[in-house]
Every structure is written in structure tokens, then in C-alpha cells.
C-alpha positions, 0 to 999 in steps of 0.5 A: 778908383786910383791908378795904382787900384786900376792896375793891379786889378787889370793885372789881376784880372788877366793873372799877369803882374803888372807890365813895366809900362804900368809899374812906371805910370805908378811910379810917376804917380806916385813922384808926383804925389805930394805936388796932387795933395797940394794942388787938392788943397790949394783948389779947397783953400781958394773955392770960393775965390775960384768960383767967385773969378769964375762966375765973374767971367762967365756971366761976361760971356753969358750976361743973359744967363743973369738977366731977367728969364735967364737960367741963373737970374735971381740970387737962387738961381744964381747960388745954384749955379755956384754950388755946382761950379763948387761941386765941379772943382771937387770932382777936379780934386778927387780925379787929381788925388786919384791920378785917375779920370775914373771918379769923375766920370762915374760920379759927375759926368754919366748922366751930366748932359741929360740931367741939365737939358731937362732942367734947360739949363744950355750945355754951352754955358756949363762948358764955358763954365767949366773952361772958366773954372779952370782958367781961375783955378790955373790963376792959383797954381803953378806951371808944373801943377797945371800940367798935372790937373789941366787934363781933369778940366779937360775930361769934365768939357769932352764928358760934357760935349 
């Protein structure tokens, strides 16, 4: 749900208009709307170029991940690992065009933990993961973009710890 979406129903659900405080998170959002639509495009233009720098990093971190026996070893294992890291930086756009957490929680993050340590895939790996998804796809932005989707990157590790 976007924010302009959450506050009028918060409002509405306690019969009351909206407080300047929230007329002026809706304000701010929507000042930096067009700046959401691009960075939602850069991140889509350069998936596989994020992705690509990512999984480079990661299995630095992690070479036992790629080894023989290791969750991502085998090309199918391994474009596995990549389609997630690809449905992640969706998740990232949705939270930015929405300028709201709400989508990434209710579509990525419930459930998140459980799902991967009954598939044994380490928690810690999905969270240096995720850290270097971000750290790539910062790499594509500029300054006042990172402070704009930083904090999404942010919410999917805390959702994931």
C-alpha cells in the first residue's frame, strides 16, 4: 500500500483528517516522486549488472556456498540463488515507488526466515546478500537517491535477522 493510501485510511479509520504531520510525509513523498521513478528504473535497467556485482561479491564472502555440497553450487543452484537476489531488488522498487515498507513486508519478508532454513539455505548468506545487492545497486545511484532507498535494503536484513 502507498503512503498517501495508509494515511488516508488511518485517517479514516479514526474519522479524523489527516494531521499536518502526515499532509507533510505526503508532501515530501510526493517532492520526491520523480527521483522514486528513477531510481525504480535505474535498479530495472541494470538488474543484471546489480546482480552480476552482487553474486561476485557474495561468493567472496562465502566461496563455500559455490564449492562442491554448497548451497549454490551447480549452475542450477546457483541461477537459483540469482533469481531471488532478482526478485529482491523488485521488492526494493515496489517499497521505493510506494515510499512505503508495507509491500515488501507483506510480499517478501512474512514467512522469509522459515521458508529458507527449511530449504537449509544459511540466513547469514541471504543477509550478506542482500547487503551486497545494496552496495551494488548504490554503486548505480546518486547521493540523494541512496538516502532515499537505503532504508528498504535495510528493512529486508532487519525482516531477514
Amino acid at each position: 500500500m502507498s503512503l498517501v493510501s495508509q494515511i488516508i485510511i488511518n485517517a479514516d479509520d479514526e474519522l479524523r483528517y489527516p494531521t499536518i504531520g502526515e499532509l507533510q510525509s505526503i508532501q515530501d513523498y510526493l517532492i520526491t516522486g520523480s527521483n522514486r521513478i528513477r531510481i525504480a528504473t535505474i535498479i530495472r535497467d541494470k538488474e543484471k549488472e546489480i546482480i552480476q556485482k552482487a553474486s561476485k561479491q557474495i561468493f567472496q564472502l562465502h566461496p563455500e556456498y559455490i564449492a562442491p555440497g554448497g548451497n549454490a553450487a551447480g549452475s542450477r543452484k546457483r541461477s537459483l540463488c540469482l533469481r531471488d537476489y532478482g526478485w529482491y531488488l523488485r521488492l526494493i522498487t515496489y517499497g521505493v515507488l510506494a515510499g512505503d515498507k508495507d509491500s515488501i513486508e507483506t510480499i517478501g519478508i512474512i514467512g522469509v526466515r522459515e521458508m529458507y532454513n527449511s530449504l537449509g539455505v544459511p540466513i547469514i548468506g541471504m543477509l550478506d546478500a542482500i547487503q551486497c545487492l545494496k552496495e551494488a545497486s548504490l554503486e548505480m545511484l546518486g547521493q540523494d537517491d541512496i538516502k532515499i532507498i537505503s532504508p528498504y535494503f535495510d528493512y529486508i536484513i532487519r525482516g531477514m535477522s
